[in-house]
C-alpha positions in Angstrom: 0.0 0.0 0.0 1.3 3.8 -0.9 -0.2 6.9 -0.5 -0.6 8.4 -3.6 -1.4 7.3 -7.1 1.6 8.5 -8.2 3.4 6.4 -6.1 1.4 3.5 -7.2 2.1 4.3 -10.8 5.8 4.5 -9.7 6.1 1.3 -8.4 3.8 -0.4 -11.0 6.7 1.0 -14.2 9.7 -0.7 -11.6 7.6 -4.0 -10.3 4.9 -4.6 -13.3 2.4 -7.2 -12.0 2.9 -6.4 -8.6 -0.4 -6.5 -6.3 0.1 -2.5 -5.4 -2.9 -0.4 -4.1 -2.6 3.2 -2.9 -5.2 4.9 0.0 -4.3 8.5 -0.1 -4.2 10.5 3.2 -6.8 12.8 3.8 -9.5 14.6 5.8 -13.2 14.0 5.4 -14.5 17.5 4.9 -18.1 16.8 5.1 -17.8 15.0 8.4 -15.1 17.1 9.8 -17.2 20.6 8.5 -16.5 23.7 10.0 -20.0 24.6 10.8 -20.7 21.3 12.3 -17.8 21.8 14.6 -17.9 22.8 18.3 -16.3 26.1 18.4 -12.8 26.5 19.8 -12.0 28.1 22.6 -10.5 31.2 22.6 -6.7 30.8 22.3 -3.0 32.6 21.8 -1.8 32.3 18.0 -0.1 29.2 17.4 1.6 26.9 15.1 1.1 23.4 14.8 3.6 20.9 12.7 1.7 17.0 12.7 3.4 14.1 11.8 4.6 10.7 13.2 7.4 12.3 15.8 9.7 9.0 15.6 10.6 9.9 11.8 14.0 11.6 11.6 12.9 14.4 9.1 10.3 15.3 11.4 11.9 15.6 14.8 14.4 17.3 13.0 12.2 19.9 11.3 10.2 20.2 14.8 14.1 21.1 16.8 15.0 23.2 13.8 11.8 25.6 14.0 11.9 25.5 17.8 15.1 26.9 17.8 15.3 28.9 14.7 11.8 30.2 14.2 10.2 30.4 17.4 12.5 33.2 18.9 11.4 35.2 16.3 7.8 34.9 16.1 7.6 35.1 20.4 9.5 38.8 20.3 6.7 40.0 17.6 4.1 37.5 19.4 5.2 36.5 23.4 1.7 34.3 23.7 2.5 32.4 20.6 2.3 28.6 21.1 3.8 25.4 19.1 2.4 22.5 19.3 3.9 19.1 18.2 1.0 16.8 17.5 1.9 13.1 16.7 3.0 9.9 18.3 6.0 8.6 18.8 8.0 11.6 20.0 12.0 10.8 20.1 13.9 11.9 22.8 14.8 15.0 21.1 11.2 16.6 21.1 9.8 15.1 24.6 
C-alpha cells in the first residue's frame, strides 16, 4: 500500500504485475465541516507541525523551527504557542 497514485504508478513502471494499491491520506470535509464543529475556545496564535514524531525528518524539522523560528515569532508575538501533534515523539522533542 502507498499513499498516492503516483506512487502507485511509480512502483507499478519498476515491479509490473505487482499487487500495489494506494489509500491516499486525507481529511473527510463533510464529516469534519467547519460549521458542524464545536467552536474553539479562545486561544493565543499558534503553530502546529503533525506528523509521526519517531521519523527523523520530522523531529528534525520540529528542533530546527523551535530553535530557529520560534524566537522570532515570540518577540513579535510573546503568547505564541507550538504545538507538536503526533505519536511517537523521540527523545529529542519530549
Amino acid at each position: 500500500f502507498l499513499t498516492t497514485a503516483q506512487e502507485r504508478a511509480l512502483l507499478e513502471s519498476i515491479a509490473p504485475g505487482a499487487r500495489v494499491r494506494a489509500i491516499e491520506n486525507g481529511v473527510d470535509f463533510e464529516f469534519f465541516h467547519p460549521e458542524r464543529s464545536p467552536a474553539a475556545p479562545p486561544s493565543p496564535p499558534y503553530v502546529v507541525f503533525v506528523g509521526v514524531m519517531d521519523y527523523y525528518p520530522n523531529a528534525d524539522a520540529c528542533s530546527w523551527f523551535a530553535d530557529h523560528v520560534m524566537p522570532k515569532l515570540r518577540q513579535r508575538a510573546p503568547e505564541c504557542e507550538f504545538w507538536i501533534v503526533g505519536r511517537s515523539p523521540s527523545p529529542a522533542i519530549d
